[in-house]
C-alpha positions in Angstrom: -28.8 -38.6 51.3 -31.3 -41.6 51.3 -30.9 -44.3 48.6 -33.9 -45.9 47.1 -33.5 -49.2 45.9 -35.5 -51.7 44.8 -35.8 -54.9 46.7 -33.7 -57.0 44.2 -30.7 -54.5 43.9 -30.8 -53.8 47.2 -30.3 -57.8 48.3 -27.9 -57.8 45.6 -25.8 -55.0 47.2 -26.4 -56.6 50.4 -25.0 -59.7 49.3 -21.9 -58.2 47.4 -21.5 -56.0 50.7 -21.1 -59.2 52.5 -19.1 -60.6 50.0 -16.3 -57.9 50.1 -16.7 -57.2 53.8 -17.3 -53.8 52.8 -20.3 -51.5 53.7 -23.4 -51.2 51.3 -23.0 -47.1 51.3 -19.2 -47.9 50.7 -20.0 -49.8 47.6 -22.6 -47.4 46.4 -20.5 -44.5 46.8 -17.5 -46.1 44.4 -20.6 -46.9 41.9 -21.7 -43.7 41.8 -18.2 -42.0 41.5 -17.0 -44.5 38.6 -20.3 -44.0 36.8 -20.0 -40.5 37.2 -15.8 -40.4 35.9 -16.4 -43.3 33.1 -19.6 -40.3 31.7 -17.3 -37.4 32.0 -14.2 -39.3 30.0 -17.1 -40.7 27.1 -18.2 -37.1 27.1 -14.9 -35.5 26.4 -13.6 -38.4 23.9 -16.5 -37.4 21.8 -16.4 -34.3 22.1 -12.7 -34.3 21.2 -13.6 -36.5 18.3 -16.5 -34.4 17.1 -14.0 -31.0 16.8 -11.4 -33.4 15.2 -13.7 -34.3 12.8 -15.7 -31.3 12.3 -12.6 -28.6 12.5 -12.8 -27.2 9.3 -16.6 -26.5 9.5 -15.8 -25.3 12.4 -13.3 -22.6 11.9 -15.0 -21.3 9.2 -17.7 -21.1 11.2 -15.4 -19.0 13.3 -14.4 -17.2 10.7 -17.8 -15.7 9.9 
């Protein structure tokens, strides 16, 4: 996979990189994956929330 950053970001990665004597893919990688675990947990808290506030629409719904 090839990343395509900016030139701003990617100095800023660099630098942070350097900073935690860490890789910039190694970095990148751990953004990506907590971006992609913090979506899925927002997504299922409002869902939940949704068919807590929506239950008895939706079992009559059900019902039909």
């Amino acid at each position: 996979m090839t990343l395509r950053l900016s030139e701003a970001d990617d100095r800023l990665l660099t630098e942070r990189a350097a900073l935690e004597k860490r890789s910039k893919q190694e970095i990148a990688a751990e953004a990506i994956h907590l971006y992609l675990t913090r979506r899925t947990e927002l997504f299922n808290k409002a869902l939940d929330r949704i068919m807590d506030e929506d239950r008895e629409l939706l079992d009559r719904l059900a019902d039909q």
